[in-house]
C-alpha positions in Angstrom: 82.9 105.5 51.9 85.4 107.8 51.3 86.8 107.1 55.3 86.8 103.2 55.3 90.6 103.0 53.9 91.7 104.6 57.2 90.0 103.1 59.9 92.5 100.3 59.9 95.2 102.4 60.0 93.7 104.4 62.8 93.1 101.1 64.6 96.4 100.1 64.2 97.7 103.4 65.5 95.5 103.1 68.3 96.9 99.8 69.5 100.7 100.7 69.0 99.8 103.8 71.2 98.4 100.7 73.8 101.5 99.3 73.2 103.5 102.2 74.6 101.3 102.1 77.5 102.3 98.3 78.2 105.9 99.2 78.2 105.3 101.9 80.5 103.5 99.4 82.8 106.1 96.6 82.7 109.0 99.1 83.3 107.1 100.8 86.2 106.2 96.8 88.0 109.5 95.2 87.3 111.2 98.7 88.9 109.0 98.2 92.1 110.2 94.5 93.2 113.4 94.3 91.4 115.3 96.4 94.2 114.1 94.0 96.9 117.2 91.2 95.3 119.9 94.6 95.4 119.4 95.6 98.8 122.4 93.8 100.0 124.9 94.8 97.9 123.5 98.3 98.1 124.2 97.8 101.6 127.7 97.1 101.4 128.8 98.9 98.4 127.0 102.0 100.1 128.0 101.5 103.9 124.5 102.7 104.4 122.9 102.5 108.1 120.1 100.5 108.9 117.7 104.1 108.5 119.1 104.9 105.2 118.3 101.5 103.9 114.5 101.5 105.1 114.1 105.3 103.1 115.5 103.3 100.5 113.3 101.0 100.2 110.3 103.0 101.8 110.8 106.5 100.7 109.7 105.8 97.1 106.1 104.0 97.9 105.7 107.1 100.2 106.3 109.7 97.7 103.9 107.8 95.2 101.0 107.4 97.4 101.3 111.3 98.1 101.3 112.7 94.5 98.6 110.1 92.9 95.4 112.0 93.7 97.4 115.3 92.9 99.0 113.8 89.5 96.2 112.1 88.1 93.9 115.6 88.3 96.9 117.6 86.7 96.4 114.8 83.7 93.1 115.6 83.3 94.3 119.7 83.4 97.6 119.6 81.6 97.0 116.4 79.4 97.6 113.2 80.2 99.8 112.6 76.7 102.1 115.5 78.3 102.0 113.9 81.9 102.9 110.3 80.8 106.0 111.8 78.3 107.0 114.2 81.1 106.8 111.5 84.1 108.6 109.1 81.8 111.7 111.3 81.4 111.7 111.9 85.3 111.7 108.5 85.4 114.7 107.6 83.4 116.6 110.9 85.0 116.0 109.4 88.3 116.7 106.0 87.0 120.5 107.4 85.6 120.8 108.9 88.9 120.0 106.0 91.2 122.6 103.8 89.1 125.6 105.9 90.1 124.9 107.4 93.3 127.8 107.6 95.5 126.1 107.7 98.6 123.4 107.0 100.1 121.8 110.2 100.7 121.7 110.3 97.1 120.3 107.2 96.3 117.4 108.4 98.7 117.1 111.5 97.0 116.9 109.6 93.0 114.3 107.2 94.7 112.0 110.0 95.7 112.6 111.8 92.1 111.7 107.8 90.8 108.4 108.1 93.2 107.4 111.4 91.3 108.1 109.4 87.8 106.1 106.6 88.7 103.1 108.6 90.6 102.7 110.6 86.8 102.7 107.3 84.9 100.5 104.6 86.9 97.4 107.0 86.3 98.4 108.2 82.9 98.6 104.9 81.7 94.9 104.1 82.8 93.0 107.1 81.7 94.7 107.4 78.3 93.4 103.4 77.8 89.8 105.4 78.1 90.1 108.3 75.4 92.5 105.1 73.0 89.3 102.8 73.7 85.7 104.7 73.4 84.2 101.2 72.8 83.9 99.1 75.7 84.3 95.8 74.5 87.8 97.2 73.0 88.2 98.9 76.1 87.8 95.6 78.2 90.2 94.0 76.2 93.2 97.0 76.5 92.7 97.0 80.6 92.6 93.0 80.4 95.9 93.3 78.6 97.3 96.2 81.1 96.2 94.4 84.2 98.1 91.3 82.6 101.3 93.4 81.8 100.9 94.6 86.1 101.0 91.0 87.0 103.6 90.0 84.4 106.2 93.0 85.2 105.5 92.5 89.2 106.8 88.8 88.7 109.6 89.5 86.4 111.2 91.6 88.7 112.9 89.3 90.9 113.8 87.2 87.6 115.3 90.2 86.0 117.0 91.5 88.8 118.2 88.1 89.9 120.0 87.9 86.3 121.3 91.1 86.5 122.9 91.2 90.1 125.0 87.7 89.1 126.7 89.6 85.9 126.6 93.1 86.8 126.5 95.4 89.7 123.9 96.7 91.8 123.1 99.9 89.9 122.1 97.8 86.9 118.7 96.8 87.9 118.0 100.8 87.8 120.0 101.3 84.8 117.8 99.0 82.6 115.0 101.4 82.7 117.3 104.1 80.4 117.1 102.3 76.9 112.8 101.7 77.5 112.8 105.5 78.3 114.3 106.5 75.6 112.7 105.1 73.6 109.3 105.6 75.4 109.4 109.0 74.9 109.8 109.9 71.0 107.7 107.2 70.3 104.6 108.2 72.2 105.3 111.6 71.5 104.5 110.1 68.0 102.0 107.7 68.4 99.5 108.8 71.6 96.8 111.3 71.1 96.4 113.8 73.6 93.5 113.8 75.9 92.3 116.2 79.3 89.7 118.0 80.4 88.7 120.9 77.9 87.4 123.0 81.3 88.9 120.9 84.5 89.1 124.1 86.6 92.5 125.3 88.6 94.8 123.0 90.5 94.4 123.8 93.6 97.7 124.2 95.0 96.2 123.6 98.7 94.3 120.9 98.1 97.3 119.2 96.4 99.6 120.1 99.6 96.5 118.7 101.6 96.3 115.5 99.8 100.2 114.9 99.5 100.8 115.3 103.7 97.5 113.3 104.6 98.4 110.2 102.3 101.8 110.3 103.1 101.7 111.0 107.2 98.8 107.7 106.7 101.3 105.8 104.6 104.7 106.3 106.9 102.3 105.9 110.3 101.1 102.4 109.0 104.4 101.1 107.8 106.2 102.4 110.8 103.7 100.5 113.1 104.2 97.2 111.3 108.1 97.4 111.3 108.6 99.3 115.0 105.4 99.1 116.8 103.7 102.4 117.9 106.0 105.4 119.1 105.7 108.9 119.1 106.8 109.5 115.8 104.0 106.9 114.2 101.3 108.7 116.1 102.2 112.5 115.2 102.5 111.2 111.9 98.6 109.6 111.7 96.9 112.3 113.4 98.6 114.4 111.2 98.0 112.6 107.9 94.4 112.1 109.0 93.8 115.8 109.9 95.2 116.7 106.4 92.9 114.3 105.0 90.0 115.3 106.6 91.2 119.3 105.8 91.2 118.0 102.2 87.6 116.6 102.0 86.5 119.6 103.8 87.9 121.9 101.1 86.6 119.9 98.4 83.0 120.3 99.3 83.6 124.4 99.4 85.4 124.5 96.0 83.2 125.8 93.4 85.6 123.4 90.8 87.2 121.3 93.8 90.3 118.8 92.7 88.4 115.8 93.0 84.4 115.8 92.6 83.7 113.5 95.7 79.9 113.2 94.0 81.9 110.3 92.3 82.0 108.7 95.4 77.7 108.7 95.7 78.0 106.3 92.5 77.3 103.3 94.1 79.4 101.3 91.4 82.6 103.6 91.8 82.6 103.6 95.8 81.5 100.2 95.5 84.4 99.0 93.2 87.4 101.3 95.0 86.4 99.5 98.5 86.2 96.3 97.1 89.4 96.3 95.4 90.9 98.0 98.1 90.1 94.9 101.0 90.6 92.4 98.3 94.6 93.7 98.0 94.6 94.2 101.6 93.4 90.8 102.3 95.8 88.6 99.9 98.8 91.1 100.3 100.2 89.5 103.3 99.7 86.2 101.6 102.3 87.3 98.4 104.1 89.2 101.1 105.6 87.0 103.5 105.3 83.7 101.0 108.9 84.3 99.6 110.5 84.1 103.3 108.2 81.0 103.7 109.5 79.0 100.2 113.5 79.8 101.5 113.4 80.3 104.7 111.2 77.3 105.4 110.7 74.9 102.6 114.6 75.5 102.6 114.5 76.6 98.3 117.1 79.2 96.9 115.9 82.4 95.8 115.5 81.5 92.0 113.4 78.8 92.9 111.3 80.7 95.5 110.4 82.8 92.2 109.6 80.5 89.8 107.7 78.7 92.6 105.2 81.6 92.2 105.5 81.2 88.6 102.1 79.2 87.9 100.0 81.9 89.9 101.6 84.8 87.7 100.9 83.1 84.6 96.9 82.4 85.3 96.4 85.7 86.4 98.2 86.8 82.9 95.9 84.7 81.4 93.0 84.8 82.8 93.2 89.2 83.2 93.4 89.4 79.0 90.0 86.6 79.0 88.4 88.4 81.7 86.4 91.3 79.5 85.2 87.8 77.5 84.0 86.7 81.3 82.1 90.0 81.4 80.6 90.1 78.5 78.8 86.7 78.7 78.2 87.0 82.4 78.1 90.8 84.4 80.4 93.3 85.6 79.0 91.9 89.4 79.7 88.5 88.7 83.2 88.6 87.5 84.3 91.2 90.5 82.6 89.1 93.3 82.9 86.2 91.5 87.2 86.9 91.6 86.9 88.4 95.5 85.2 85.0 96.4 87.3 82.5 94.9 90.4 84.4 96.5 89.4 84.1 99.8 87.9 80.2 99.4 91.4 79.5 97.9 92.7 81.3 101.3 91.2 78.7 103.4 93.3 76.1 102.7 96.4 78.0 103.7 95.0 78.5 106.8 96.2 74.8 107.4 99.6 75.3 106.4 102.7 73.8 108.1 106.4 73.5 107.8 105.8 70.1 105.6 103.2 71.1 103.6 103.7 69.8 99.9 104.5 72.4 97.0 101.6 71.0 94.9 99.3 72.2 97.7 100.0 75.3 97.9 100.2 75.9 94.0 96.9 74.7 93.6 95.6 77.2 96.3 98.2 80.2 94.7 96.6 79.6 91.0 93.2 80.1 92.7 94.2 83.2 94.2 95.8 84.7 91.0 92.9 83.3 88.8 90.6 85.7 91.2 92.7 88.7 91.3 92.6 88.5 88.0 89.2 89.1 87.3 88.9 91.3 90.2 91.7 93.5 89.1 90.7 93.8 85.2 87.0 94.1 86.3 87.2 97.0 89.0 89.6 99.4 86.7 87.4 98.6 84.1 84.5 99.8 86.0 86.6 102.8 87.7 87.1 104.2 84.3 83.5 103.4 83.0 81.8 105.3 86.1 83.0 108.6 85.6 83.1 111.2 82.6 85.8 110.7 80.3 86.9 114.0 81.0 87.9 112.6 84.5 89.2 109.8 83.8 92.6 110.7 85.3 91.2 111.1 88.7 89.2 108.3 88.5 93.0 106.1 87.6 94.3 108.1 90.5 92.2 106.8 93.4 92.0 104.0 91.7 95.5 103.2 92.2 95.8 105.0 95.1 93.4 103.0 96.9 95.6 99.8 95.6 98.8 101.2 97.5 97.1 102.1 100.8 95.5 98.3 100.4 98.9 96.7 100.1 100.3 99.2 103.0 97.2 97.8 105.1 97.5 95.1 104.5 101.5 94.0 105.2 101.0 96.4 108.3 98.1 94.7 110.2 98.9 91.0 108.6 102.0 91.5 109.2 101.9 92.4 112.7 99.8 89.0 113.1 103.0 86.7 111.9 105.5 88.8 113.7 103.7 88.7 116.7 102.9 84.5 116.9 106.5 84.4 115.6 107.9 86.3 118.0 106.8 83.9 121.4 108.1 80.5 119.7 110.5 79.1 122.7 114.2 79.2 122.2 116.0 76.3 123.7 117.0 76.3 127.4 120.8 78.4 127.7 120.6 80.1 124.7 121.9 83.6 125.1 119.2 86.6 125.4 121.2 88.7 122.6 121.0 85.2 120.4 117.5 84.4 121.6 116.3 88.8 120.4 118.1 88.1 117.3 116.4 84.7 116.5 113.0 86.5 117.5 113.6 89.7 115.4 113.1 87.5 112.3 113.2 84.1 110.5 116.0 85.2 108.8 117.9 86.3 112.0 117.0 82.5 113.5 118.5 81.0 110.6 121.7 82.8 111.1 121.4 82.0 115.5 121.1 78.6 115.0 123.8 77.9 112.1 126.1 79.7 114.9 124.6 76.8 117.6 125.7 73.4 118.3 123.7 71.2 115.9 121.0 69.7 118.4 120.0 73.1 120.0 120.3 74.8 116.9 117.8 72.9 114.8 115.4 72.8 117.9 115.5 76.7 117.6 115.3 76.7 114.0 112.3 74.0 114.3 111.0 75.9 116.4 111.3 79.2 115.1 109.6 78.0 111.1 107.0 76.4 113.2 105.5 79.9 115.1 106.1 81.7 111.4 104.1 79.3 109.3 101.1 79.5 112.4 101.7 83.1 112.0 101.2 82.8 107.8 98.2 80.5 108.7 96.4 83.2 110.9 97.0 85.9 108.7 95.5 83.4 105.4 92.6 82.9 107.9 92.0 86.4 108.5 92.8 87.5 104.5 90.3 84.7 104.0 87.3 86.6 106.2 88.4 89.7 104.1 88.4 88.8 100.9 84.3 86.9 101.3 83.7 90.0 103.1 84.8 91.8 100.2 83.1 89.6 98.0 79.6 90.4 99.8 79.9 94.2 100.0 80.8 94.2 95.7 77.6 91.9 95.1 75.8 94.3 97.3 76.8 97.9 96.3 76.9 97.0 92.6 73.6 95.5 92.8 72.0 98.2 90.8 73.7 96.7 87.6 71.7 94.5 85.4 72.9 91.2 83.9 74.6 93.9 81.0 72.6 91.9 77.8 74.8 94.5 75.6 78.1 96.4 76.1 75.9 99.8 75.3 73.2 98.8 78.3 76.3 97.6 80.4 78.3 101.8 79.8 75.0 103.5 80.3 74.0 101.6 83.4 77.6 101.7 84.8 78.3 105.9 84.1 74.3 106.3 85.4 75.7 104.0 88.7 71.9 102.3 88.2 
């Protein structure tokens, strides 16, 4: 009796710690797509070259998929309390830095110190949600809420940074992170509890060196392919990333207390779950990808409205990730997760059929479909990441976890990707048309736009006809193909986690989940 006054003062602690973890979320989304909107003025403010401005805008995605694995095990070592207040100071160092570099060498250089920020607090976020929620009905509802907060920052981005760049200059959209940092970090230092592994083992330095090269050399080979094609470089760079890899796995299955236990990866549920997730992001990234280009570079809208047109997708998915534990809990684990994979890829089908005149309504229908899907596949799978392993792991677990989200969304712009730019790419330029005009009008959409408003007007809207015509085919073979994916994906989730029962009880639903039966 005399401990019933404070458990709702511990539950309320609890949640404001959550709280923390939201913020850290929403800073760490908006930061990822708000730079896309200040790459031109970065450009001209900087004099950078065309090199400096794709490590700009690459180097920072690089430098996070190398140090998840690595960061997420020294959570479980050093504590993930300590990781996420340490990562969140890099972050707003990095952020200070990036706002008032001179030069461009330097912005590189605060970008990769921002990679090693954000590649502590992504994972740190996620595991401490398992020690704040032991119940997993509360613990459903926290990721619901985090997944929801993911969505919510990733589409707020371009809002926030399109506000930003018309009042102040380009270094603002980095310098907005300070204030949330500062006051991040007394306050979780206050409110979070720590939590790690009481006997996790060393951190193997060379496993960690291993795991860093082979993500990133993977990483840089697949975007490089997708922007330049295959050369040299892109090949020395995946043979070496893959041998690193393959090094890695090697040297975990000799370590007495390796960095990752890849017995997780026998649990049917957790190998099940990380693949599933991972083709479902690979198969809608192109999708989300090249959509923007289509709204303004096609559909002809300004940038502020090629955002908002996205608007009603973001706002199911918000919706439906915090009501998706609910989904669970009156249905399975299985259902929800296949369930979300197989409504994506039926809502892809329709955009298969797109054209140049297809009608907003259209494709909003088939883009709340989409969101209302990776919604429950999203909240579901980290859900059942974090419920498949030991708690005392649940930092690796976040790790792959997101890691295989980032090598998902690299796949996936790489190989869709190279299926618009290369149906793009033949569309016919009008007869006479210069060959340096006609290279620049094939480069990219963008680049015909420019051609043909240079062009006499008849010639110049057959090119630009022309020219939307090959990329929307393009968009419509790569929905087709994210479409095989995602039912693909559907299958292989209904399949692998077909050892879990229709989960009468939260209890039955942990102990078959952690037991992979």
């Amino acid at each position: 009796m005399t401990t019933t006054p404070t458990r709702p003062a511990a539950t309320r602690l609890r949640w404001l710690g959550f709280s923390l973890l939201i913020l850290t979320v929403l800073l760490i989304m908006i930061d990822n797509t708000v730079l896309s909107l200040a790459m031109p003025f970065i450009s001209k403010d900087l004099a950078a070259t065309g090199t400096q401005m794709l490590w700009i805008g690459d180097v920072y995605s690089f430098v996070l998929a190398g140090l998840l694995v690595s960061m997420g095990t020294l959570g479980d070592r050093i504590g993930r309390k300590k990781l996420l207040l340490i990562g969140a100071a890099t972050f707003g160092i990095a952020s200070l830095i990036a706002a008032f570099a001179p030069t461009a060498e330097a912005l590189i250089a605060a970008r990769v110190l921002l990679g090693v920020g954000g590649a502590t607090l992504m994972p740190s976020t996620l595991s401490l949600i398992r020690s704040l929620f032991p119940d997993p009905v509360e613990r459903r509802t926290a990721i619901g809420i985090w997944s929801a907060a993911a969505v919510g920052g990733s589409a707020l981005g371009p809002l926030v940074g399109g506000f930003l760049l018309e009042h102040f200059w380009w270094g603002s959209v980095f310098l907005i992170n300070v204030p949330v940092v500062l006051v991040l970090v007394p306050a979780g230092a206050l409110l979070l509890r720590e939590a790690k592994n009481p006997d996790p083992g060393p951190w193997d330095l060379r496993s960690v060196f291993l795991s860093m090269i082979g993500m990133v050399g993977v990483v840089y080979a697949v975007k490089e392919t997708s922007a330049h094609g295959v050369g040299l470089p892109v090949v020395i760079s995946a043979v070496a990333g893959v041998a690193a890899l393959w090094l890695f796995v090697r040297r975990q299955k000799k370590l007495p207390r390796p960095l990752i236990d890849l017995k997780l990866f026998r649990n049917p549920s957790f190998a099940g779950v990380i693949a599933a997730n991972m083709l479902s992001i690979f198969g809608m990234s192109g999708l989300f990808y090249f959509f923007s280009q289509y709204f303004q570079l096609v559909q002809g809208y300004r940038p502020l409205m090629a955002g908002l047109a996205g608007l009603p997708s973001t706002l199911a998915s918000i919706v439906v990730s915090v009501l998706a534990g609910a989904l669970v809990a009156r249905t399975s684990s299985r259902a929800v997760l296949a369930g979300g994979l197989a409504l994506m890829g039926l809502a892809m089908i329709p955009m298969a059929f797109l054209a140049p005149d297809t009608s907003y309504p259209f494709v909003a229908v088939a883009m709340v479909a989409i969101g209302i899907g990776m919604a429950m596949t999203y909240t579901t799978a980290n859900d059942l990441v974090l419920s498949s392993v030991r708690k005392e792991e649940a930092g690796a677990a976040a790790a792959i976890s997101e890691t295989g989200y980032e090598l998902g969304m690299a796949l996936g712009i790489a190989t869709l990707g190279s299926i618009v730019t290369g149906i793009y790419q033949r569309f016919p330029v009008p007869a006479g048309t210069p060959a340096d005009l006609a290279a620049n009008a094939r480069d990219s959409l963008a680049g015909a736009v420019e051609v043909s408003r240079g062009m006499a007007p008849a010639p110049g809207q057959q090119l630009l006809s022309a020219a939307q015509e090959a990329f929307t085919s393009g968009l419509a073979v790569a929905c087709a193909a994210g479409a095989v994916l995602l039912l693909g994906a559907a299958v292989l989730a209904w399949t692998l986690l077909k050892r879990l029962p229709g989960e009468k009880s939260s209890g039955t639903r942990e102990a078959d989940v952690q037991s992979g039966g």
